[in-house]
Every structure is written in structure tokens, then in C-alpha cells.
MDTraj code that builds the backbone (N, CA, C; nanometers):
import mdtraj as md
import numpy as np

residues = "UNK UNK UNK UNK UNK UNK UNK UNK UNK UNK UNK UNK UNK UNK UNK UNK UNK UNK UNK UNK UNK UNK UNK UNK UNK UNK UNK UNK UNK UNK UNK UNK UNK UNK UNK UNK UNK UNK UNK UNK UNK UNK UNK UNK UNK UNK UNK UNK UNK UNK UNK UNK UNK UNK UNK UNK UNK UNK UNK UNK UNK UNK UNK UNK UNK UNK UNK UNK UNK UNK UNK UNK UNK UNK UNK UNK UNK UNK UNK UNK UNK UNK UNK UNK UNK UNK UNK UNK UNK UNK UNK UNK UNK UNK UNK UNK UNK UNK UNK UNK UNK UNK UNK UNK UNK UNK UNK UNK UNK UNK UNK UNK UNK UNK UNK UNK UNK UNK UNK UNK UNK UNK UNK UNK UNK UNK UNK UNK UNK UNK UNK UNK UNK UNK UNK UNK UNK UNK UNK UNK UNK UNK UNK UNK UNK UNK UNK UNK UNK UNK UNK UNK UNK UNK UNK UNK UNK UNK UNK UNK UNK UNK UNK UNK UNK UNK UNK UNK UNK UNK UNK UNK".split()
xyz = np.array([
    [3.6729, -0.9368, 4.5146],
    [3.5406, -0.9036, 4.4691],
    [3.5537, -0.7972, 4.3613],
    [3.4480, -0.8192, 4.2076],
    [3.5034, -0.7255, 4.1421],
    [3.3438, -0.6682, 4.1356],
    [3.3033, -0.5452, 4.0539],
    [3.1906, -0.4595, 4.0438],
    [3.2105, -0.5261, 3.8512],
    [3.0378, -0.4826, 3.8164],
    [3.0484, -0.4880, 3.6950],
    [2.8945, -0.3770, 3.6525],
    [2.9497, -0.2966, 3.5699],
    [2.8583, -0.2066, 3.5262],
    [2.7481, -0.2811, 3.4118],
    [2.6261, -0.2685, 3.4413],
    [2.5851, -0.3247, 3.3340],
    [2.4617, -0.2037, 3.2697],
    [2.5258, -0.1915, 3.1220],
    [2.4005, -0.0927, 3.1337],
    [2.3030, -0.0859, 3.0158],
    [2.1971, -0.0380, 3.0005],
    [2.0470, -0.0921, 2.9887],
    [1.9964, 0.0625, 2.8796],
    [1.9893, 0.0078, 2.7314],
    [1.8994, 0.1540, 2.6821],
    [1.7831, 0.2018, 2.7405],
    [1.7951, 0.3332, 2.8015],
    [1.6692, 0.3844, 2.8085],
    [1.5578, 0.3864, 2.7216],
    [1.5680, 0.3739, 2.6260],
    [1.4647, 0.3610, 2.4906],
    [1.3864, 0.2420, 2.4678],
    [1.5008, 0.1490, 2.5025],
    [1.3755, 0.0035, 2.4903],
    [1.4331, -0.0968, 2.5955],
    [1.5054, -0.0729, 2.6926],
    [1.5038, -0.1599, 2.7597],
    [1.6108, -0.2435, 2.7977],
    [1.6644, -0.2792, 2.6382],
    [1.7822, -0.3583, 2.6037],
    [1.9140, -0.3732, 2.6557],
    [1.9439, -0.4722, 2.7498],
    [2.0629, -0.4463, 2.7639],
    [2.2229, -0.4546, 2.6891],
    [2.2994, -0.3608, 2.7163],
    [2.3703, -0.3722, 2.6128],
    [2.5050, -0.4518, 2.6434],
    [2.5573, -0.5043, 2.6025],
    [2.6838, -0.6185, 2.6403],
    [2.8015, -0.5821, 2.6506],
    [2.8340, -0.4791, 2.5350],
    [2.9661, -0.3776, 2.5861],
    [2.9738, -0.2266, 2.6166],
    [3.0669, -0.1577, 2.6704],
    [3.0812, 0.0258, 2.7017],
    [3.0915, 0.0755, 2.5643],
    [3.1538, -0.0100, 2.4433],
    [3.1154, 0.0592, 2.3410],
    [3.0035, 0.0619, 2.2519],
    [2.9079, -0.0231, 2.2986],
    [2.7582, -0.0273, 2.2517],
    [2.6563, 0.1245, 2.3267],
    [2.7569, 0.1818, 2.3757],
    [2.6414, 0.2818, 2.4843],
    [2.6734, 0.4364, 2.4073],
    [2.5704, 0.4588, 2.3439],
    [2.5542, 0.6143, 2.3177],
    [2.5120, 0.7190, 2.4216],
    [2.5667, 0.7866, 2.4625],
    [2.4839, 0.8894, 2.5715],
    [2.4289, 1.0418, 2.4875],
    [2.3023, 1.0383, 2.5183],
    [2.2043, 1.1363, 2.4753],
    [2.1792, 1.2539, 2.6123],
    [2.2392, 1.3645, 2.5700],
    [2.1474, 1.4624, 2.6960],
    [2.0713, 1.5768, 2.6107],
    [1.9755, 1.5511, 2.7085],
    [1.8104, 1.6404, 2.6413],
    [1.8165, 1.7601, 2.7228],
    [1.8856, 1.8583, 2.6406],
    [1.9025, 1.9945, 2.6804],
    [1.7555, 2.0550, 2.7010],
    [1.6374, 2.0632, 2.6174],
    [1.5194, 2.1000, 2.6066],
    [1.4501, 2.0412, 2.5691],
    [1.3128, 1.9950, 2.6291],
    [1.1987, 1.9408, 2.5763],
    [1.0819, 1.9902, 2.6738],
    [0.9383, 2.0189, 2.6248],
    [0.8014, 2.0300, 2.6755],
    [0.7951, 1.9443, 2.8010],
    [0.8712, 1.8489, 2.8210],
    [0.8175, 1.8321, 2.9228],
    [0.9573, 1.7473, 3.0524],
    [1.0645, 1.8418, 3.0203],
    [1.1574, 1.8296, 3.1222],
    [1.1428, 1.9290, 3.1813],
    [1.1488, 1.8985, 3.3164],
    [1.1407, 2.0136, 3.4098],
    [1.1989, 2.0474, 3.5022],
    [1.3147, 1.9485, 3.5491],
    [1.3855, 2.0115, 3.5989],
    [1.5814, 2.0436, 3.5146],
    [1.5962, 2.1212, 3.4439],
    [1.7290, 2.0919, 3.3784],
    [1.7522, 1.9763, 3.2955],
    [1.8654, 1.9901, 3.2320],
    [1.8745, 1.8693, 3.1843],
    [1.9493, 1.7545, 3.2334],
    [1.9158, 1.6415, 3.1003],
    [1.8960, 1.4980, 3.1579],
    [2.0053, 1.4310, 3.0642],
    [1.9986, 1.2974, 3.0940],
    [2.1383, 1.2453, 3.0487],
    [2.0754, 1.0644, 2.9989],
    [2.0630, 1.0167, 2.9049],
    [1.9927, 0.9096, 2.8751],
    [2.1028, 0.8033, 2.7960],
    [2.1058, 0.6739, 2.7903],
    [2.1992, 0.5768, 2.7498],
    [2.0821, 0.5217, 2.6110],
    [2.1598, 0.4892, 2.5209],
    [2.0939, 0.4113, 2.3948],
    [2.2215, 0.3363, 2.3272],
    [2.1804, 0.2933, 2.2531],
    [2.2401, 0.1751, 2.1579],
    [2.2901, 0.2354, 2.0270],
    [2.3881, 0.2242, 1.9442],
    [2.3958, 0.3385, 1.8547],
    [2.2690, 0.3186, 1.7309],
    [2.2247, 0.2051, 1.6994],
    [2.1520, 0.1617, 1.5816],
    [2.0428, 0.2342, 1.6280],
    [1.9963, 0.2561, 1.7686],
    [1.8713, 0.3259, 1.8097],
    [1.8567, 0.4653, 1.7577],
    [1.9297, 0.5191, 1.7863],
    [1.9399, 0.7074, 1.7415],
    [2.0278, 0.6998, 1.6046],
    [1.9862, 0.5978, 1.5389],
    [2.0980, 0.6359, 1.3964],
    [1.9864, 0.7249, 1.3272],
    [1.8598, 0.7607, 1.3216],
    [1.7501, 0.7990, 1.2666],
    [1.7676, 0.9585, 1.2620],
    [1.8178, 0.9799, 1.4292],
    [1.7999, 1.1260, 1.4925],
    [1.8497, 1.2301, 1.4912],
    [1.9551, 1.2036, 1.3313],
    [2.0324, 1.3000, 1.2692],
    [1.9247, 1.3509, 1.1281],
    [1.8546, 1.2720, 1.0794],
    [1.7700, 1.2442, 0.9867],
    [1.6068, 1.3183, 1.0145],
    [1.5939, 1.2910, 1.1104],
    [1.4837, 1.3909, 1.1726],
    [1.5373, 1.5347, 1.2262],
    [1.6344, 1.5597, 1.2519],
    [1.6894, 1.7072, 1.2766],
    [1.5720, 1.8085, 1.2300],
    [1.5752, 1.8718, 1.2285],
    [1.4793, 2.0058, 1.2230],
    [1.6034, 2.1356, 1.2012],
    [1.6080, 2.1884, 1.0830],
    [1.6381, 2.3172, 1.0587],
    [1.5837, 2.4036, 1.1743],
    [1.6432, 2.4755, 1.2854],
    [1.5180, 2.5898, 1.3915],
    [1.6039, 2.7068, 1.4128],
    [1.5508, 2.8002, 1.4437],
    [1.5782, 2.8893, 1.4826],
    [1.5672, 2.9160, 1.6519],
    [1.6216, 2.9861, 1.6855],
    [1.6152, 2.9863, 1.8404],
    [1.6328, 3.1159, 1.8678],
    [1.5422, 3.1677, 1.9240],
    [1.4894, 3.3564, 1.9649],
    [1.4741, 3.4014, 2.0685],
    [1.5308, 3.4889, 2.1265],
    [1.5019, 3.5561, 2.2629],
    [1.4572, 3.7192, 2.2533],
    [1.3242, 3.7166, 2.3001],
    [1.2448, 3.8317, 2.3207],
    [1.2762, 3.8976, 2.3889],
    [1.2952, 4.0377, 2.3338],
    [1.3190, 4.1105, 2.4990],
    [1.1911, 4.2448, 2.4552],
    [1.0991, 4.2056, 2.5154],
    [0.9828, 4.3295, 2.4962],
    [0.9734, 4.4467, 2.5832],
    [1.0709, 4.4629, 2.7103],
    [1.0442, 4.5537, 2.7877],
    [0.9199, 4.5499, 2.9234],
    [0.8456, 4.4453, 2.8822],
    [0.7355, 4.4364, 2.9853],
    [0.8033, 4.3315, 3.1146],
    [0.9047, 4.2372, 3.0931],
    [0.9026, 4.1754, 3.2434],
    [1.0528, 4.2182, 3.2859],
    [1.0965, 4.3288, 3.2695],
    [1.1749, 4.3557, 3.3687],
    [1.3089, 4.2734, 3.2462],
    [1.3266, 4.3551, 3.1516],
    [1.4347, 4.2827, 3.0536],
    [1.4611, 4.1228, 3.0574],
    [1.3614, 4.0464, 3.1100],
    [1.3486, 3.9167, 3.1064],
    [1.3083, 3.8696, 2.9683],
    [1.4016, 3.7987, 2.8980],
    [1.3645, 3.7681, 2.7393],
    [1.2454, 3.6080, 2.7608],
    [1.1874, 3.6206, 2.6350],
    [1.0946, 3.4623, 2.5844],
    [1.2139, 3.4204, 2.5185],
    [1.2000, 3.2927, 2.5417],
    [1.3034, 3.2088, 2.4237],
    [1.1748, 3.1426, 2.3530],
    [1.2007, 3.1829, 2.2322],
    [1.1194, 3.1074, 2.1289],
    [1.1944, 3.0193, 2.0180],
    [1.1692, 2.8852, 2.0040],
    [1.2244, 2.8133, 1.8946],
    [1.1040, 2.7959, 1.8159],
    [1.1527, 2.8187, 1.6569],
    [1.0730, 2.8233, 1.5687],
    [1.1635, 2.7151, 1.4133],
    [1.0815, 2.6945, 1.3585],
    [1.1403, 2.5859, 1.1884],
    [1.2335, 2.7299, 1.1138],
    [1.3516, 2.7286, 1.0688],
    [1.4228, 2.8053, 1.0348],
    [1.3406, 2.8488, 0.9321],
    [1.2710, 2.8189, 0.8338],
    [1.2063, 2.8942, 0.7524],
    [1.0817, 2.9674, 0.7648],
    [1.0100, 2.9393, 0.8955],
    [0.9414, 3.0021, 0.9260],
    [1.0015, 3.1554, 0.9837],
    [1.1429, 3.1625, 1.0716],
    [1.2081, 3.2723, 1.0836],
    [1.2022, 3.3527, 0.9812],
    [1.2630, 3.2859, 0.8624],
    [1.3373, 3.3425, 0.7501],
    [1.2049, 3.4186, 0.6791],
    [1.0765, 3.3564, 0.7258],
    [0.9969, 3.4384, 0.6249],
    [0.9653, 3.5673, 0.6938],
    [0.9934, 3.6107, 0.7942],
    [0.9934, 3.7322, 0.8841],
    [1.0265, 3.8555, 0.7805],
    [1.1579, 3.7986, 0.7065],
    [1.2650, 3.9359, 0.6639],
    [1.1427, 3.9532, 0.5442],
    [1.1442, 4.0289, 0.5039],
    [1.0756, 4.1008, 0.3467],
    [1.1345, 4.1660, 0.3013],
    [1.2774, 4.2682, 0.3657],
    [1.2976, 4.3509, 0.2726],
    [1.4195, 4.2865, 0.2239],
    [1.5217, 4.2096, 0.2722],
    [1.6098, 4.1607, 0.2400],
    [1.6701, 3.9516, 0.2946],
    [1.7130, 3.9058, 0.2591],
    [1.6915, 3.7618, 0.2831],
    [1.7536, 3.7458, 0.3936],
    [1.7150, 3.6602, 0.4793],
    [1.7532, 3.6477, 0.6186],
    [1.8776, 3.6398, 0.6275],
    [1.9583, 3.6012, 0.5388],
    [2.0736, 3.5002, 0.5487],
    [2.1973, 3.6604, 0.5181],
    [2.1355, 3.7429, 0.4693],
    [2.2131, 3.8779, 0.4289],
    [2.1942, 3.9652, 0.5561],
    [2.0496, 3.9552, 0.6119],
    [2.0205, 4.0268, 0.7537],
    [2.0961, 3.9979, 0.8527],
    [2.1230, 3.8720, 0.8875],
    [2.2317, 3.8432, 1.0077],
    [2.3403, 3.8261, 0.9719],
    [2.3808, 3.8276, 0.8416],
    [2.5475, 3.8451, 0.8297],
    [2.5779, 3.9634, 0.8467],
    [2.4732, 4.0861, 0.8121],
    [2.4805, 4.2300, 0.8738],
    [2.4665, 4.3203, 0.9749],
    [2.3634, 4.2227, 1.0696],
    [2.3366, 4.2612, 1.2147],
    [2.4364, 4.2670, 1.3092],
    [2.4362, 4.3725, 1.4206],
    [2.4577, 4.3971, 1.5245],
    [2.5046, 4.2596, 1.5447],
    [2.6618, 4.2283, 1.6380],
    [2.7190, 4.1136, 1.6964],
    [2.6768, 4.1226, 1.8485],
    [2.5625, 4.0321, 1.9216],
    [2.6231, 4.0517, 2.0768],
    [2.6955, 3.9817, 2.1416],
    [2.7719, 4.0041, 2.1929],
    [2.8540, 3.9465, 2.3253],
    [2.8064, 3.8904, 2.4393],
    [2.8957, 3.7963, 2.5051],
    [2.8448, 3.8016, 2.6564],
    [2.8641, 3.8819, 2.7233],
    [2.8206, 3.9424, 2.8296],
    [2.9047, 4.0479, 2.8857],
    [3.0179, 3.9663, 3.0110],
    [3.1463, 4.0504, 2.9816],
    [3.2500, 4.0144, 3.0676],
    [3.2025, 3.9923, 3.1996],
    [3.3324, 3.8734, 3.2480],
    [3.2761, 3.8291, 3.3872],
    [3.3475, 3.9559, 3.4995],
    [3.2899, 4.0247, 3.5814],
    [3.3695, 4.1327, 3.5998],
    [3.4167, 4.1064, 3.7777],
    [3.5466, 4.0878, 3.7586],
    [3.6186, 4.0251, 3.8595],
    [3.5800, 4.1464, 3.9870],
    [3.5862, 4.2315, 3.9501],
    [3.5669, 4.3198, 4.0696],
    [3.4363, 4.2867, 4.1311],
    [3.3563, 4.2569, 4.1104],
    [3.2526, 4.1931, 4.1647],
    [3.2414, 4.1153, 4.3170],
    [3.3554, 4.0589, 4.2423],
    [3.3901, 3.9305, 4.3947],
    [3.4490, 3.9835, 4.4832],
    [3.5689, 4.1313, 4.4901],
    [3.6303, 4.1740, 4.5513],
    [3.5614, 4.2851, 4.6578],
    [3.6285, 4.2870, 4.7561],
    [3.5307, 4.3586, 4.8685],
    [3.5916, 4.5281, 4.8301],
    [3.5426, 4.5867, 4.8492],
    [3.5543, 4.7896, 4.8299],
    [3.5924, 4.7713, 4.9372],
    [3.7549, 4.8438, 4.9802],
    [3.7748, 4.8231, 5.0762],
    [3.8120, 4.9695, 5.1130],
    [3.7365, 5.0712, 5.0449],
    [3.6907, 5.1963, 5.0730],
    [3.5697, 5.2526, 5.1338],
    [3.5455, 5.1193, 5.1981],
    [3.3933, 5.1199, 5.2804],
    [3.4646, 5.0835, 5.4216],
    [3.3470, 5.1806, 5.4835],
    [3.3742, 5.1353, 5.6807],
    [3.3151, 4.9478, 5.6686],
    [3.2935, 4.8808, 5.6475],
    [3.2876, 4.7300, 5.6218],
    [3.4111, 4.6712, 5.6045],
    [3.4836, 4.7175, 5.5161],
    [3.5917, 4.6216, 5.4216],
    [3.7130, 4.7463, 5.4825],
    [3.7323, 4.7907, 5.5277],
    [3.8311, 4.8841, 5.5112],
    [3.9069, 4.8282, 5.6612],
    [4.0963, 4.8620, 5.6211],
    [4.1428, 4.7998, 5.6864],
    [4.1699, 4.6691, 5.6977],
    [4.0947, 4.5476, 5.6271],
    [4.1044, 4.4456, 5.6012],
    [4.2170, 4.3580, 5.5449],
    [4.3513, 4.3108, 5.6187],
    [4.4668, 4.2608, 5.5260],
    [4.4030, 4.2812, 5.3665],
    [4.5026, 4.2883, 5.2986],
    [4.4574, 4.2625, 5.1620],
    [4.6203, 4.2826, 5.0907],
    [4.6222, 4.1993, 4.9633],
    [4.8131, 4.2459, 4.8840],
    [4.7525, 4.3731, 4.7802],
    [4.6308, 4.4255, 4.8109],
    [4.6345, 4.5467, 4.6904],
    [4.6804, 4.6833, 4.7762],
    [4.7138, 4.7519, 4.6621],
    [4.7482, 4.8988, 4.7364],
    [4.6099, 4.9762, 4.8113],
    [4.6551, 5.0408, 4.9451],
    [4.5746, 5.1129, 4.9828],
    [4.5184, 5.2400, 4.9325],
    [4.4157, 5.2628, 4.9245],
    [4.3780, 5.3741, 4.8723],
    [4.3455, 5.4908, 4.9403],
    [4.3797, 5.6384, 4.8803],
    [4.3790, 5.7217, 5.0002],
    [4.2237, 5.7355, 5.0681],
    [4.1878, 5.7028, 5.0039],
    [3.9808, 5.7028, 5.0558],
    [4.0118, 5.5836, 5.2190],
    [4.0727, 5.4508, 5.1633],
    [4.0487, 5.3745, 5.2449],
    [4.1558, 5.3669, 5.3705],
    [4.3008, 5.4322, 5.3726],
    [4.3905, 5.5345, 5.4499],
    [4.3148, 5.6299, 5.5386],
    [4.1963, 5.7329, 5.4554],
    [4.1524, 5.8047, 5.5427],
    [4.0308, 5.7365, 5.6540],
    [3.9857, 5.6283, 5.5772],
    [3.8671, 5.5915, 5.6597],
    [3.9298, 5.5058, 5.7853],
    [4.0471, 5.4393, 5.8012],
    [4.1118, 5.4137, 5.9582],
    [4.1668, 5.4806, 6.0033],
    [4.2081, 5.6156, 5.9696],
    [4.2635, 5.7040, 6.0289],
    [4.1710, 5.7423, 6.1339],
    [4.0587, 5.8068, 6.0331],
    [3.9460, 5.8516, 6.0802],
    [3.8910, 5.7799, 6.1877],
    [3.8655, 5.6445, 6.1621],
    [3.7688, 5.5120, 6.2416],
    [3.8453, 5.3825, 6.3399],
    [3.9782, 5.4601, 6.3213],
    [4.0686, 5.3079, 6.3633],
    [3.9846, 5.2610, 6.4877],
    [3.9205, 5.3467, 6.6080],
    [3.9055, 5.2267, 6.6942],
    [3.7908, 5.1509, 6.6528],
    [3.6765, 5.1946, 6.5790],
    [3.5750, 5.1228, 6.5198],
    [3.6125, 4.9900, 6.4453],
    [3.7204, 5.0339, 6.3502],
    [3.7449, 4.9616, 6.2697],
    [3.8394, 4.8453, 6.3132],
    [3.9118, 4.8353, 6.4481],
    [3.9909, 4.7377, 6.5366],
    [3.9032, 4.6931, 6.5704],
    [3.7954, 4.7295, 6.6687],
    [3.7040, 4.6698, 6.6732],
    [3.6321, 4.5169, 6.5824],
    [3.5932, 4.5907, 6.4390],
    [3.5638, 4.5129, 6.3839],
    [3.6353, 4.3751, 6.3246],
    [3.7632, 4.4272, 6.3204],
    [3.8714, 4.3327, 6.2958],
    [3.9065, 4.2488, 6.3762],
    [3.8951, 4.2904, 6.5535],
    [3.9018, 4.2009, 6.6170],
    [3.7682, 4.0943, 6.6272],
    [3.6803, 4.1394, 6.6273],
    [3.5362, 4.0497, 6.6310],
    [3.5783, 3.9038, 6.4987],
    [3.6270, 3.9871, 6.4107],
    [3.6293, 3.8787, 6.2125],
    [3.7584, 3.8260, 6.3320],
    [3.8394, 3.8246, 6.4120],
    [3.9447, 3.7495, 6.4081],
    [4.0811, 3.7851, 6.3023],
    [4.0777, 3.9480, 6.2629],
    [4.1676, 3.9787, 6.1547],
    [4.2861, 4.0203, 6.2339],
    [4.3855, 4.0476, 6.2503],
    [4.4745, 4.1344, 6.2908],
    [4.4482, 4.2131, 6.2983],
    [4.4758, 4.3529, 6.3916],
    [4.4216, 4.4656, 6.3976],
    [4.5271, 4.5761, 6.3667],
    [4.5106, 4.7163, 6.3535],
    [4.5720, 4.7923, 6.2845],
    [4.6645, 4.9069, 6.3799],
    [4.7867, 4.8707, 6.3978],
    [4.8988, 4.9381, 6.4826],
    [4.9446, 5.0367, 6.4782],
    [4.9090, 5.1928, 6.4618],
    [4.9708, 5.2944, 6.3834],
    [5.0873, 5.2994, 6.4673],
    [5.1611, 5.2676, 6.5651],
    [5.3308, 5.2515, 6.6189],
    [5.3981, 5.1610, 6.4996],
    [5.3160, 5.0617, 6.4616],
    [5.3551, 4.9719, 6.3917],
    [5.4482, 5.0437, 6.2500],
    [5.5618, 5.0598, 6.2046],
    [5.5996, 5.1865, 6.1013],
    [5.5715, 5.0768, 5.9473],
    [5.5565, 4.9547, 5.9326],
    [5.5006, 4.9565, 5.8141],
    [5.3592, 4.9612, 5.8237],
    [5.2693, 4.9928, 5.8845],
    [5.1346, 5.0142, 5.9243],
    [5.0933, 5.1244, 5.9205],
    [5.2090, 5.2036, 5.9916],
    [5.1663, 5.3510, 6.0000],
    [5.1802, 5.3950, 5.8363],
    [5.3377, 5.3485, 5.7380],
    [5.2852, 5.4311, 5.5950],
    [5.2380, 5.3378, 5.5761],
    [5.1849, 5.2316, 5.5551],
    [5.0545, 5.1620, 5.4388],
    [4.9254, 5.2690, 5.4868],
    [4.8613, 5.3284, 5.6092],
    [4.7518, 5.3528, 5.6894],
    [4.7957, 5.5094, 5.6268],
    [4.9231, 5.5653, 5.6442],
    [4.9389, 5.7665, 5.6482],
    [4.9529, 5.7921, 5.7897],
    [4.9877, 5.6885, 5.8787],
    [4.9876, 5.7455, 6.0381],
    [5.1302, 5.8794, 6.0072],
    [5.1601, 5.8851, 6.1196],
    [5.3166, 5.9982, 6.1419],
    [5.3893, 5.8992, 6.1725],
    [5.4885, 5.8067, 6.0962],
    [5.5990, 5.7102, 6.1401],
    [5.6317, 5.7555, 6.2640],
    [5.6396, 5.6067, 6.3282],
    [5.7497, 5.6283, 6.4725],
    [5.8819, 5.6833, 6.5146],
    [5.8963, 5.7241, 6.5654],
    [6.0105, 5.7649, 6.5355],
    [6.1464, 5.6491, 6.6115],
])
top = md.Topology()
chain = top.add_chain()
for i, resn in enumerate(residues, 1):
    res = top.add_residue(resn, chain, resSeq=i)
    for name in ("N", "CA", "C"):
        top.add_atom(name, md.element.get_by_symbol(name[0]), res)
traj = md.Trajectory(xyz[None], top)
């Protein structure tokens, strides 16, 4: 038994006879998509137009201070932007403007502070820190506790690589 894909322009209907007759269109933005975007099949002769209708635009994000640094995205006809500038031509204004960035993805984020009574004590391959040394010193039975509940190994100060990773007094 074999499968056979057969597939059909969204635009008019048509089905198309081969995989290389199939253009795929995704509609990043429009008035009236609403949930994300979408992903549509056509014919190439169909959208040969839709380079030709392009629109010069500009694309703007507001940040006014009133919703909580939440920007408007506004798209506008690039020359309607351009007539904004007056004192100098748009095209000289943003080759001179301020560059922004994304801001870095900041790995520490994901990582637990393991200088907190939460996270502290927790296997981990980073070095211990003396903050997080003092806080099982301080808390070990709390903090066995908690380790035993997560199912972690718990923390041995007899144990002599435990005791210096932790600052116990090695065994003797």
C-alpha cells in the first residue's frame, strides 16, 4: 500500500499535479489573523504578481511609557515615515542613529543560586561558594532534610571530600 500527497492551492482551489508546482506562502501579519502565523500552498503563476505589489513600509515600535514599556508596532508606506524627518533625510538619520541590540540570552537565568537555603547544597559540577559552604554548615540538618524529600543525596561532613567541598574539619 502506498500514500500519495495530493495538494490543492489555497487561492483557487486548483489542484496541483506535481511537489514542484507548490509554492508555500506564510502570512506572518495580517488584520485579520489571529492566532500567529499561518502557512498557505499556491501555484507559482498565482503569486508571480506579489513581488510587484510589495509595498515599500516601514515598521515601528512605540515605546511611550504609558503601558508598562509595552511598545505599539506600527507599519506605515516608507515614505510616509520618511516625511517625519525635516531636519535631515531619513536615509542620513538612521545611518546615524543609535544601533539596538537584542539583549543577551542570560544563561544564569536558568541556573539555580545555589547561595540560597532552596538551592544550596544541591549536587552541582560548579565550585562552591563560601556564602553557599556557610549556608550547610549553618543549616545542614534543614538542608538534608530537604535533599532527602527532592531524593538528592544528602550531605556527609565525615564524608572528607564533602567535608572540604562544604569547610567541615576533615576527618581525621
Amino acid at each position: 500500500m502506498g500514500k500519495r500527497t495530493v495538494h490543492v492551492s489555497d487561492f483557487t482551489g486548483k489542484v496541483l499535479e506535481t511537489a514542484d508546482q507548490v509554492v508555500r506562502i506564510v502570512v506572518l501579519e495580517h488584520p485579520d489573523l489571529v492566532a500567529g502565523p499561518v502557512q498557505l500552498e499556491a501555484e507559482p503563476a498565482e503569486i508571480e504578481s506579489i513581488d510587484d505589489a510589495a509595498l515599500d513600509v516601514a515598521v515601528v515600535e512605540i515605546y511611550d511609557g504609558r503601558d508598562d514599556d509595552q511598545p505599539r508596532r506600527v507599519t506605515l508606506t516608507a515614505s510616509e515615515f520618511d516625511s517625519l524627518a525635516t531636519d535631515v533625510p531619513m536615509a542620513q538619520l538612521l545611518r546615524t542613529a543609535e544601533r539596538i541590540r537584542p539583549p543577551k540570552a542570560s544563561r544564569k537565568t536558568d541556573r539555580p543560586d545555589y547561595s540560597t537555603l532552596e538551592h544550596a547544597g544541591k549536587p552541582h559540577r560548579g565550585r562552591v561558594t563560601e556564602e553557599e559552604a556557610g549556608l550547610v554548615r549553618d543549616h545542614l540538618d534543614e538542608i538534608n532534610k530537604r535533599l532527602a524529600d527532592e531524593g538528592v543525596r544528602q550531605i556527609d561532613p565525615t564524608d572528607p571530600e564533602q567535608a572540604t567541598r562544604y569547610g567541615f574539619p576533615t576527618p581525621a
